[in-house]
NUMI-401294 format. One line per field, with one value per residue (C-alpha): residue number from 1; residue in one letter; x, y, z. Coordinates in Angstrom, 2 decimals, decimal comma. Layout:
N
num <- (NUM; ...)
residu <- (A; ...)
x <- (X; ...)
y <- (Y; ...)
z <- (Z; ...)
//
This chain:
71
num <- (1; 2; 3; 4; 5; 6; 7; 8; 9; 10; 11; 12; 13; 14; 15; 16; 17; 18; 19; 20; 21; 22; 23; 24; 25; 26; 27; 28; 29; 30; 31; 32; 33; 34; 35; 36; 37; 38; 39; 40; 41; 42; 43; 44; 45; 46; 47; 48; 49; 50; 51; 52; 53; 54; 55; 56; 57; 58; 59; 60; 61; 62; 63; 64; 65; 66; 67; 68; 69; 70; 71)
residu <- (X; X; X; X; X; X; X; X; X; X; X; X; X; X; X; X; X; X; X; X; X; X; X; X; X; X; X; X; X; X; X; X; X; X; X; X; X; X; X; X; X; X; X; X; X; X; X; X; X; X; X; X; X; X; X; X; X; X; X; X; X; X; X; X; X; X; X; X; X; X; X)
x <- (-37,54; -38,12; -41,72; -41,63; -43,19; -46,48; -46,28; -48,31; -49,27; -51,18; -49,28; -51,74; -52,35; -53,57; -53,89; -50,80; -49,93; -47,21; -45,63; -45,32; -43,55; -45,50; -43,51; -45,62; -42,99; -41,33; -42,57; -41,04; -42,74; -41,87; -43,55; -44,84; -43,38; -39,96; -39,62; -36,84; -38,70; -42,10; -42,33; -39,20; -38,32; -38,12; -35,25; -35,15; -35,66; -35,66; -38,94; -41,84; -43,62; -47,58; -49,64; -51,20; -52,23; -51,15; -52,30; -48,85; -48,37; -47,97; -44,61; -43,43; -40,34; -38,63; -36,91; -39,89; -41,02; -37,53; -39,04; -39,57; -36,11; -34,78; -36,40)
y <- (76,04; 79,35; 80,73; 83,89; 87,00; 88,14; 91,47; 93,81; 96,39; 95,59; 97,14; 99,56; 98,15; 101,21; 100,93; 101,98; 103,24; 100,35; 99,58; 95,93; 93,85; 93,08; 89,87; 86,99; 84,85; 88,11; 89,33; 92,41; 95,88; 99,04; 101,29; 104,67; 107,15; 105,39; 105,33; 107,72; 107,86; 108,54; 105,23; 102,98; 99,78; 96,40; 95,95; 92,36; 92,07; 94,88; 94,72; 97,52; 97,80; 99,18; 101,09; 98,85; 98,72; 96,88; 96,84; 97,50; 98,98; 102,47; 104,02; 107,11; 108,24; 110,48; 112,38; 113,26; 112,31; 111,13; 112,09; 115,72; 115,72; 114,81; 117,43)
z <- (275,21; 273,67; 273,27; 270,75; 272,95; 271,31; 269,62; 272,10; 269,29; 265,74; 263,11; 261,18; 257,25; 254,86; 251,06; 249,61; 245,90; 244,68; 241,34; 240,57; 237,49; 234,65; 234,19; 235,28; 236,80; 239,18; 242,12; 242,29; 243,67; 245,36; 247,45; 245,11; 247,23; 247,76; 243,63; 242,11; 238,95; 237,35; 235,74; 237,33; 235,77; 237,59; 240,51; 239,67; 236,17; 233,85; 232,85; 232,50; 235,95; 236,40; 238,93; 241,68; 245,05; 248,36; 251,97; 253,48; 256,95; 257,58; 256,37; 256,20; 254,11; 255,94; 253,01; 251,22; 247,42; 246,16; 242,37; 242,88; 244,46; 240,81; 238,97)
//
């Protein structure tokens, strides 16, 4: 039998800036700071996405703000 090993460290939640679809029936979101533009459009479905945010564990993006590399 296999019993899964318990993770020994919590991962650390923080609230995070996200942008999620508009559309009720997708689920798609992105973090803020791994977004290539201002206001992106869904990944999934096209549509118009908004401002929200998530309690996501700690990520860093190791190549900066990807939007003020496209200006």
């Amino acid at each position: 039998m296999y019993f899964r090993k318990k993770q020994d460290e919590e991962l650390v939640k923080e609230s995070t800036a996200v942008w999620t679809c508009e559309q009720e029936d997708c689920k798609g979101w992105m973090r803020d700071n791994f977004s290539f533009e201002d206001e992106p459009k869904c990944p999934i479905c096209s549509s118009s996405m908004k401002r929200d945010t998530k309690m996501l564990p700690v990520l860093a993006n190791p190549t900066g703000d990807p939007k003020a590399q496209n200006k």
